[in-house]
N, C-alpha and C positions, 0 to 999 in steps of 0.2 A: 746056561741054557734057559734057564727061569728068566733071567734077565731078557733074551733077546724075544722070547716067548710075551713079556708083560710090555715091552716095547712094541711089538707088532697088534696087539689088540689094541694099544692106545693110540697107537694111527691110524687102524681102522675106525676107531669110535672118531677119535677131530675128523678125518674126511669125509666120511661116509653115514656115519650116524647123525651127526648132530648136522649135516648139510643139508641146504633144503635140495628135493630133488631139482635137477635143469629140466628146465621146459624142453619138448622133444621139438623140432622142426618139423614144419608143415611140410606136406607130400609135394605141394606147390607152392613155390615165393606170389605173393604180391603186392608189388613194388608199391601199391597205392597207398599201403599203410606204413609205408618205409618213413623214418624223420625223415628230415633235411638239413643235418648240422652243421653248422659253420666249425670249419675242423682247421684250426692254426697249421697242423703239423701236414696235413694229406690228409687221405681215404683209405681205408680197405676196406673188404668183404667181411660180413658178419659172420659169427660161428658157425649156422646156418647158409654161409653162401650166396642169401638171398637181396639182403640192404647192404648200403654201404654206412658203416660207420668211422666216428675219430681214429684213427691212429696213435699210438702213444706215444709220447711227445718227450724231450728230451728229460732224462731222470725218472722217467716214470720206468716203473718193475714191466721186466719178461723174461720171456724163455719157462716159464710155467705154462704148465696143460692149458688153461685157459686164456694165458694171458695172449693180446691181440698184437700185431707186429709192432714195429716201431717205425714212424715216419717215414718221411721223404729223406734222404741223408744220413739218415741214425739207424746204427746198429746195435744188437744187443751185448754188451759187456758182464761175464759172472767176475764175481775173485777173484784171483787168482787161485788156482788149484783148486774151485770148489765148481765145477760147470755144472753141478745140479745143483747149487745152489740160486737164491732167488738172483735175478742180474736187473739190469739198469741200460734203458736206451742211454745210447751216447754220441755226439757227432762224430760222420769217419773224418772228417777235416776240422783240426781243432784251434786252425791260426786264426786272428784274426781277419778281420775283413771291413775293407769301409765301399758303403752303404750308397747309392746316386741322391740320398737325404741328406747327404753330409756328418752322417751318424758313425761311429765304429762298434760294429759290430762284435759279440766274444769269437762266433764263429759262424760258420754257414750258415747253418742249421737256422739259427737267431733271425739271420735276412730275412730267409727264405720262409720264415713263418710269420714277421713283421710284414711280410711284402705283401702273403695271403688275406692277413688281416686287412692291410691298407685297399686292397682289392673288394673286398668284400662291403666296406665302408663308402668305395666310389673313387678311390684315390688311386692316383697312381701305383704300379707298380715299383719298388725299390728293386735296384740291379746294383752286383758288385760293381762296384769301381776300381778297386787293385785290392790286392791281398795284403795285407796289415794295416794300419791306422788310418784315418785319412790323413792329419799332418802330417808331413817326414821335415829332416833336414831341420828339425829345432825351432820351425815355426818360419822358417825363413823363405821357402816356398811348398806348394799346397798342390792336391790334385784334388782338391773341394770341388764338385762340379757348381759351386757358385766364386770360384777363383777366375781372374780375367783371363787362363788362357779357354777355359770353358765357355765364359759367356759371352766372349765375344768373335769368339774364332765361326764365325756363320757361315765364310766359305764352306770350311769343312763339312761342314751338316751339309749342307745343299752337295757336295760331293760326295758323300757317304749315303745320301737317298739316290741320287741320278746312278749311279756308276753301275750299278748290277745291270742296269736295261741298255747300255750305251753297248754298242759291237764293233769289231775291226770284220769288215770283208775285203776280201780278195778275189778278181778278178782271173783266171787262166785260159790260156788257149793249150788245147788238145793239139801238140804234133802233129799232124798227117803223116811224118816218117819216121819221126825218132818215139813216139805214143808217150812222151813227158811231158810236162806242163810247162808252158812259158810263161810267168806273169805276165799280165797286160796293165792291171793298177791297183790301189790298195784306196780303202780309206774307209771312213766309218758311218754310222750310222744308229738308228735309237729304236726299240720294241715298241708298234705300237698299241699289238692287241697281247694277250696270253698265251694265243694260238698260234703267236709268231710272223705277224704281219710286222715290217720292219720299213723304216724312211727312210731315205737319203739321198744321196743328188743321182741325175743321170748319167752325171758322166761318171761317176766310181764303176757302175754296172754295164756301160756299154762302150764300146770300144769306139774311138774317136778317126780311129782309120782303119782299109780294109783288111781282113784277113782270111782266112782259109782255117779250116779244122773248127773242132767245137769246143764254145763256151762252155764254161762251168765258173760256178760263184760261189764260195763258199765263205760261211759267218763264223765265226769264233766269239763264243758267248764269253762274259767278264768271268764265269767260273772256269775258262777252260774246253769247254762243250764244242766241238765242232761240226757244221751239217752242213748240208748244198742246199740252195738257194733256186728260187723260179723266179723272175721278174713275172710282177702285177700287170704293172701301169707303170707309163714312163711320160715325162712332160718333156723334151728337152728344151724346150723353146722356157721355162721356167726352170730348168735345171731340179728338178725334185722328180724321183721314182719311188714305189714301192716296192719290195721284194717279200719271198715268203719263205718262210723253213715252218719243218713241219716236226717239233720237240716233243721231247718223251714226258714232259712236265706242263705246267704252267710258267711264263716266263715271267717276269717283273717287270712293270710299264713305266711308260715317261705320259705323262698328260698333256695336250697341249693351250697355253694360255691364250690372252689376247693381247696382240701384240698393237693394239691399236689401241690400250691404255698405258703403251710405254710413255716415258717421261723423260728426256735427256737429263742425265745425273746416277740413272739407277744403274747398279751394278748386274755385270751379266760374270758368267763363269761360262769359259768354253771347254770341251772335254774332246778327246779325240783320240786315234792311235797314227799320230806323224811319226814318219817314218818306223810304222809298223811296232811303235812303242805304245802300247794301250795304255789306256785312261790317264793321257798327259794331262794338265790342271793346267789354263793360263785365266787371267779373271781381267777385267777394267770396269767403263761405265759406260753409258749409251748415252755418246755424243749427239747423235742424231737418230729420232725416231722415223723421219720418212726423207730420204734423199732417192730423188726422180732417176731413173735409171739412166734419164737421158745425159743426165747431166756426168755421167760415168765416161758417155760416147758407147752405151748400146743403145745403137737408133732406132731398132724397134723393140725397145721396152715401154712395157705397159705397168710396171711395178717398182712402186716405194720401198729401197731398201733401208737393213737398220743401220749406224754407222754405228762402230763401236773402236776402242785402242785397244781391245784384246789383244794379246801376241799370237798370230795363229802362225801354224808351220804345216810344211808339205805333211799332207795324207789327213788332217782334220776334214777333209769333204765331208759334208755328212754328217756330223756329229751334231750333237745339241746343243742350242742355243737358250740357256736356262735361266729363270729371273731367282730370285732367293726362294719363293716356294714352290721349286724343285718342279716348275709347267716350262714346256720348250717356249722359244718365242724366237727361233731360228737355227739353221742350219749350216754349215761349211761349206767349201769345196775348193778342190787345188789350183795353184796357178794357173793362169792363162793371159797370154798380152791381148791390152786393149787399147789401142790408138799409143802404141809404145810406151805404153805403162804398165809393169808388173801388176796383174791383177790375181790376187792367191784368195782361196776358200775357206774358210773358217767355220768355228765351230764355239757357239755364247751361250754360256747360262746368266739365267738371271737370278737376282739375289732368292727368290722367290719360289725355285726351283723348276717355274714351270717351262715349259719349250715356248719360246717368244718369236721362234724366225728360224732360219736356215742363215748360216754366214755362205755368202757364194763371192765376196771380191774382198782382196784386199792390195791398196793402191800403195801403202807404204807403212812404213814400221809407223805404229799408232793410229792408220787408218784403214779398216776395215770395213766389209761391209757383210751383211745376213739378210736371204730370203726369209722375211717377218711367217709368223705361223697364222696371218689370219690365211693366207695365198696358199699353205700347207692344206688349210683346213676347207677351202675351196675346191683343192688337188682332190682331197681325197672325198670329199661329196660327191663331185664330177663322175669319178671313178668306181664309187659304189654303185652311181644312179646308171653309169653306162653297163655296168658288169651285172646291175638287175634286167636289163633291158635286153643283155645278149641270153640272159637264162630266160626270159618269157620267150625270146624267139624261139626257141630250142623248143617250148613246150607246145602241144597240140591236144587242144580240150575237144569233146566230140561226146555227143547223146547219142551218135548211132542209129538216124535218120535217112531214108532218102526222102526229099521233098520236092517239091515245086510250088513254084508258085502262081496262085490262084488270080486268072485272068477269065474276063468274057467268053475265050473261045475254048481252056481249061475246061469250064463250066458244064456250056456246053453238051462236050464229048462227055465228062462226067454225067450226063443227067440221061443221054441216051441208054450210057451201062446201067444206070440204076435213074430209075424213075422218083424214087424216094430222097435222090442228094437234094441236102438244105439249101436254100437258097444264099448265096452269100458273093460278096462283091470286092472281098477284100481277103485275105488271110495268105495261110500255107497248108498243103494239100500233101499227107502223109502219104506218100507212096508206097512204101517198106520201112519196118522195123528192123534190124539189124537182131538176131537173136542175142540174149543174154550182155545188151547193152543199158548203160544206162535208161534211157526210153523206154524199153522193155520193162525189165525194173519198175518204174517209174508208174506204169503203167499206163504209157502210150499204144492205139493198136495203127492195124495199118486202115486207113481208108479217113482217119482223124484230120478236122481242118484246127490247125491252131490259130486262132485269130487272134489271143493279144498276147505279149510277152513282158511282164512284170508291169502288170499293168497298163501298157500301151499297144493301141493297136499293131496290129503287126503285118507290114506290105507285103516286103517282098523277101526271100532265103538269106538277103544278106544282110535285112537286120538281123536276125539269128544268129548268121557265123560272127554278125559283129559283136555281138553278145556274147559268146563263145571267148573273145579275147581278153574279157573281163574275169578275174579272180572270184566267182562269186554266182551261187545256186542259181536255178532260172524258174520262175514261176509261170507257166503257161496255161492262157483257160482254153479248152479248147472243146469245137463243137462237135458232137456223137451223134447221129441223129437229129434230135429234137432238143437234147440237153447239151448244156454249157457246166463244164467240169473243170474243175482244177489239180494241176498236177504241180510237182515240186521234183524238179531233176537236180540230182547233182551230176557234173558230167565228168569223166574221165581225164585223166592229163596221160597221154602218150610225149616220151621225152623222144625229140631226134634224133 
């Protein structure tokens, strides 16, 4: 009893006696006096709650009252048989690991805090590369990411950035009797915004002959993701449309280059889902950067296509045509005879990855052709500029005026009602204010002559409404009486 008695006072006195007291926490954190540690292992919350500090990093002591968690990866390990006793962060993954440095790592933990570091310094991020050493096999082959199948395998990269944005659509016709869907065509196509504006040829989307019942188009994203489809804008006379799906996310884009700095020689990569098998891989080189369409025997083309030996197959319509840094520079699309020549659509990347074109013919094994993306990128300016122009019609701006305008005989009758009207030989003659209008507002009343408008005189009501169709305030000085005053209206937008 004495014993356990003289024990308990003496760990009273180590903890509590000779401890200095802990500072108590402020009633409010602020963050403005927080460090900013550069912390190998992660972050956590201070004792306090309020800053973030280190984490403790592999071998360092926890699982004590104060002691702070342990890292990204690590857990805290006691003895065996002793869990009050003091314990030791430890990695939960203890194999090793090699490094995209070319390094082997002991274990995760190691990477992932080398990597933070490298991070912090401006350097690359390190990522595993496989799990155990980076040599295997006695030295005899390597998965170093500076081994040749690494550094030179470029396709792959350029395929491994395009693929997420690339899509297979499908085309159906609605029944009228039996209410199932009929296919009508398949083929593919590339993400051009995040919002899900999407490219590809006109014919994947619109049916080539008549039918009866309704359309429907639906996308199937490279995750799996399926949605229906609106057509934008269609060219068919260039074989290039947009379409639209409206996703729960952000999607992943394809860029597009210019295909008017191809070069016969560079390597393009086509992508596509032929025969409804997504993200097929076929690659060559861009034989030809501009072949006249005439020379195909389409007689009224007005456009340079790209030639390339890709291997393209039915259903790549549509797809991207990509240089190595991962920018389209053309497009696909499926068979069709042309002056008795199998002509099929394709789908090129270039080494570069960027979209170069649209493939839309192909004449024979090793000769294909692709609508170039500068023609893409003209599509779709056209299409922006026409679909702004249908939203201003739509719109109806208005101050909320009756007026006339101000003539000789106007005048006049004006001066009989009121002996007092200014004398004037030009302007607009405010009839009525519209209550609780702009104008009003504004502080227009009714009997007001506006005579100039943004500075220029002003004739007759239909410089005003023409002014009206301009995006943009209206500054009017107008006469009262005896005084010339200035007003600043913004006018209303009623949509149709």
């Amino acid at each position: 009893m004495q014993v356990l008695l003289f024990a308990t006072v003496l760990y009273y006195i180590v903890n509590f006696v000779g401890a200095e007291p802990k500072p108590k926490c402020p009633e409010r954190c602020d963050v403005s006096i927080c460090p900013s540690p550069s912390c190998a292992m992660g972050y956590v919350p201070d004792r306090c709650n309020c800053c973030l500090v280190c984490a403790q990093g592999e071998s360092d002591p926890c699982g004590r009252k104060d002691d702070l968690p342990c890292g990204d990866g690590l857990e805290c390990k006691h003895p065996a048989g002793k869990r009050l006793a003091k314990g030791f962060c430890q990695c939960k993954l203890g194999h090793k690991v090699c490094g995209s440095d070319g390094i082997t790592y002991g274990n995760v933990c190691q990477l992932k805090a080398q990597s933070r570091k490298a991070l912090q310094q401006g350097l690359p991020a390190i990522n595993s590369v496989q799990k155990g050493p980076c040599e295997i096999n006695n030295n005899k082959g390597t998965s170093h990411p500076t081994s040749p199948r690494y550094k030179f395998n470029f396709i792959a990269d350029v395929v491994e950035k395009i693929a997420p944005a690339v899509v297979h659509i499908e085309l159906f016709l609605r029944h009228p009797l039996f209410g199932r869907n009929v296919p009508l065509s398949s083929g593919s196509g590339f993400v051009m915004s995040d919002t899900g504006l999407i490219v590809t040829n006109a014919h994947v989307v619109s049916s080539t002959r008549p039918v009866s019942g309704r359309q429907q188009l639906k996308v199937q994203m490279h995750n799996g993701d399926v949605y229906e489809a609106t057509i934008k804008d269609i060219d068919k006379k260039s074989d290039i449309a947009t379409i639209k799906v409206n996703p729960l996310k952000k999607l992943p884009v394809l860029l597009l280059g210019h295909s008017a700095d191809l070069r016969p020689g560079e390597f393009v990569v086509a992508i596509g889902s032929p025969f409804a098998l997504q993200n097929t891989v076929t690659t060559g080189i861009v034989s030809t950067a501009q072949r006249d369409g005439k020379e195909l025997g389409i007689r009224d083309s007005d456009m340079d296509y790209i030639q390339t030996d890709a291997i393209i197959n039915y259903g790549n319509s549509g797809g991207p045509l990509v240089n190595l840094d991962g920018e389209v520079i053309g497009i696909s699309c499926d068979p069709v005879p042309i002056r008795n020549t199998l002509l099929s659509c394709l789908s090129d990347c270039h080494q570069d990855g960027e979209v170069i074109g649209i493939n839309t013919l192909k004449v024979a094994a090793g000769i294909s052709f692709a609508i170039p993306s500068d023609r893409i990128t003209r599509f779709l300016k056209e299409s922006m500029d026409k679909q702004s122009k249908e939203v201003r019609s739509l719109k109806i701006r208005f101050i909320g005026i009756r007026m006339l305008t101000i003539n000789p005989a106007l005048v006049e009758e004006l001066k009989q009602q009121n002996s007092d009207f200014p004398d004037v030989s030009s302007g607009i003659y405010v009839h009525e204010v519209v209550p609780h209008s702009p104008a009003q507002k504004g502080g227009i009343r009714d009997g007001d002559i506006i005579v100039k408008l943004n500075g220029r005189p002003l004739l007759t009501t239909a410089d005003l409404q023409g002014a009206l169709t301009e995006e943009t305030a209206l500054l009017l000085e107008v006469r009262r009486g005896n005084d010339d005053l200035l007003f600043n209206i913004q006018p209303d937008v009623i949509m149709q």
